[in-house]
N, C-alpha and C positions, 0 to 999 in steps of 0.2 A: 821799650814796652816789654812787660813780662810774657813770654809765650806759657799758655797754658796746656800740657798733654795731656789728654783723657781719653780713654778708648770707650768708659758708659755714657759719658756725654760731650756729641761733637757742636756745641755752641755755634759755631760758625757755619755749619753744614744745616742746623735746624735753622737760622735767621735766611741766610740766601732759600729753603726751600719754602720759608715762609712771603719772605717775597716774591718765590716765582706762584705761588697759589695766586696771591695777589695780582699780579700783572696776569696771569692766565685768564684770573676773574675778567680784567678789563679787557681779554682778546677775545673772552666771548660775547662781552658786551658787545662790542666794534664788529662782530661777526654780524649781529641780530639788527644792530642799529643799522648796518650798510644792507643789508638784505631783504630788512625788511621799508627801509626807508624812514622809518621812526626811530625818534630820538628814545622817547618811550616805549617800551612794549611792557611793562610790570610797574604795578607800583614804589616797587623797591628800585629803581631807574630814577626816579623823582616822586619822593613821593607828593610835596604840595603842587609838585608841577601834572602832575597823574589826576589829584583830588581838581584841579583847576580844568583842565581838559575835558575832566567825565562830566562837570556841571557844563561846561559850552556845550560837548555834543549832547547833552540830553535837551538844551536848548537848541540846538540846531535841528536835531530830532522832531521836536515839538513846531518849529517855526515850517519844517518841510510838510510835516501833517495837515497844519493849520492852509497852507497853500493848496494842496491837494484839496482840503476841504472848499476852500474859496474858490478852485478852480469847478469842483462838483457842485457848489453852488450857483455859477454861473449858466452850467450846463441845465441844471432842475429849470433855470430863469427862462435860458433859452428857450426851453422844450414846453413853456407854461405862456409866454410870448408869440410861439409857433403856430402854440394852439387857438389863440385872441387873434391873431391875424386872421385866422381861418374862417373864426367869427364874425371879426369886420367884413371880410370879402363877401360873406351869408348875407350880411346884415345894409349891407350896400345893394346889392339886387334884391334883397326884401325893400330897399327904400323904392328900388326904380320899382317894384311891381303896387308900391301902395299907392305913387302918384300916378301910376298908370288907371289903374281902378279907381280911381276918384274923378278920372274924367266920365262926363255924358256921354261919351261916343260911344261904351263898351254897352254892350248887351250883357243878358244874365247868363247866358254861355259863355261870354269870355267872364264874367268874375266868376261862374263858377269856375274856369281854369286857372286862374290866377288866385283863387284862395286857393286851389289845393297843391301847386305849386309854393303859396305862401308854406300851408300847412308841414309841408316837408322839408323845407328850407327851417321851421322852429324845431322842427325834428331832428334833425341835422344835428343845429347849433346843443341844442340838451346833450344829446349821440356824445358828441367832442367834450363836452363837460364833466361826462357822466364817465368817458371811456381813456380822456390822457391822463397817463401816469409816468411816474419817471422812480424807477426802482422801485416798481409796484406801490409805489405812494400817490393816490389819487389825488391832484394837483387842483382840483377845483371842488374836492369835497366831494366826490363820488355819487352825487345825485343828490345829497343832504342839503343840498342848498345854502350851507355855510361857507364861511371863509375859514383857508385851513392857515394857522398861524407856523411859521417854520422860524428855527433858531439854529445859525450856524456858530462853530466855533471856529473863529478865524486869529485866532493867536495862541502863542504858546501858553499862556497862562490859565489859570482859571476868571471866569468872568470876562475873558477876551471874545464876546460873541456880539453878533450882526442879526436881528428878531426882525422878520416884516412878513405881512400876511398877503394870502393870495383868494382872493376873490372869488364868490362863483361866479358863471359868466352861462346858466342856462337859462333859455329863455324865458323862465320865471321871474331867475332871481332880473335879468335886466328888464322884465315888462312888456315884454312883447311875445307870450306865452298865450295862456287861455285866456279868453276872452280880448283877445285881440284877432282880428281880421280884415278881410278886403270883400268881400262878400258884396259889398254893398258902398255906394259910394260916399254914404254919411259914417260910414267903419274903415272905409278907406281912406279919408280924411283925418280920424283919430288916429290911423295907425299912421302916416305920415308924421304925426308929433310923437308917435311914439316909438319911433322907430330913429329919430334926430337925436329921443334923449337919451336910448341906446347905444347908439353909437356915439356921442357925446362921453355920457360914463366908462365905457370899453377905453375908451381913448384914454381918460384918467387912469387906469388901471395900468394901461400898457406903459402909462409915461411913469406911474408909479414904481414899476417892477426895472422901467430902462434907469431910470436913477440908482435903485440897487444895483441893478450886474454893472453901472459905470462904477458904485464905490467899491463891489468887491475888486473887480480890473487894479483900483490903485492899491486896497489893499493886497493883493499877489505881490505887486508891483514891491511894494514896501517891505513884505514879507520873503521873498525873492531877495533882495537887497540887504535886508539885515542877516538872513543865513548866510550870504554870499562873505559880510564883513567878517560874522561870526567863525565862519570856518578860515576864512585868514586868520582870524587871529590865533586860534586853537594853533593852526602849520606851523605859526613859529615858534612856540611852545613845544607841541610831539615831533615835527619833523625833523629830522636829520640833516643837521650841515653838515656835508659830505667831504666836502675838502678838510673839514676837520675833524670828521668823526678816521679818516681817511689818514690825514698826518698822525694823530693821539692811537691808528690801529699801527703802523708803520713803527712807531717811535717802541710800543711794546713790542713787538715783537721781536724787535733788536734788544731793546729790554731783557725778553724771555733769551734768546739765544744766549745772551752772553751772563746771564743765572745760571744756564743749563750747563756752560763751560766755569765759572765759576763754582761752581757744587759739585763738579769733576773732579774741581783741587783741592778743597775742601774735604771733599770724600779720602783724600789721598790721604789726610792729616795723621789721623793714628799709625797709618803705617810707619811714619815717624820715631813710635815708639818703639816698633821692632830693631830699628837701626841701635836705639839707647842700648837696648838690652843682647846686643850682638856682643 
């Protein structure tokens, strides 16, 4: 092989330093990947592997929101259930005082005491209607007497939402409001039936609202379960296998070392020509 002497360009000493930029590249890779525990940390790392990642975590992203979401809906469920129970309990000693007053035995002192016991006990039930909120959101329509309709989003998508409404429960809207009483044992007797179809509808309502908080429960459940996959699978994409990121830093860095004493000799080359010219 012909040796080539040049002292303006040393070929051999630019190639070994071009490989050691090279291998230096991949000692800082192996520095970031081992430190930081990702395979990835820049798109120039991977880049379709980068582009694949950032779309799972935006979905993983999305799927954790949508949970939180589902779990806040369950809670608003709770807190609007809590409040219907409190109703029923009302709405249960308003029964026992209407068949009380429907008996002969009572004098007009005791219905006068037992409608105004009634009276307060519908007072109550409105109170609770008028006054549960759950993040200042009036949960039974804030005295409007409507039903307030609520839409969660419970999935990462668009259109991935769960719509059910919530009832009012004062004692208007359930009938046993004005023009109901025990006053008298012929109003005592109405209120009897109308006090059964109160608590009859309440009871729809609440088993209404338990069917929701069961399906968000599975939806968590669901939604829990496919972030759980979805971040599996993202790790072995960006994570770091360590034993290899670990042998491939190893292996350059004997790499680089023996560049750094190759470029040494290299280096030495021109001097070559001083010998010629001796």
């Amino acid at each position: 092989m012909a040796m080539n002497f040049s002292i303006n360009n040393n070929a051999a000493a630019s190639g070994i330093l071009s490989n050691l930029n090279y291998v230096q590249n991949q000692i800082n890779t192996s520095y970031a990947q081992l430190s930081s525990g990702n395979r990835i940390n820049s798109a120039a790392d991977d880049p379709a592997g980068y582009a694949i990642s950032q779309q799972m975590q935006s979905q993983v992203n999305g799927l954790n929101a949508a949970t939180q979401n589902s779990q806040n809906g369950v809670s608003l469920i709770q807190t609007a259930t809590g409040a219907m129970g409190q109703v029923m309990s009302i709405l249960q000693t308003m029964n026992t005082l209407a068949v009380e007053a429907a008996n002969g035995t009572q004098n007009t002192a005791d219905l006068n005491n037992l409608q105004s016991e009634w009276t307060s006990l519908t007072s109550q039930i409105t109170t609770i209607n008028n006054n549960t909120q759950f993040n200042t959101i009036a949960l039974f329509g804030g005295g409007t007497g409507s039903s307030i309709a609520m839409t969660l989003q419970v999935g990462a998508t668009n259109g991935q939402v769960l719509t059910f409404s919530i009832n009012s429960i004062s004692a208007g809207a359930l009938n046993v409001g004005s023009g109901v009483g025990i006053s008298t044992m012929t109003a005592a007797s109405s209120a009897i039936s109308a006090v059964a179809a109160a608590i009859s509808t309440l009871s729809t309502y609440q088993a209404d609202l338990g069917a929701v908080q069961n399906q968000l429960n599975y939806t968590i459940s669901n939604l829990q379960n496919s972030s759980m996959n979805l971040q599996n699978a993202e790790a072995t994409i960006t994570n770091t296998n360590m034993a290899q990121a670990y042998t491939t830093f190893s292996q350059n860095q004997i790499l680089n070392q023996v560049g750094d004493a190759m470029l040494s000799q290299a280096q030495q080359q021109p001097g070559a020509i001083l010998k010629l010219l001796q």
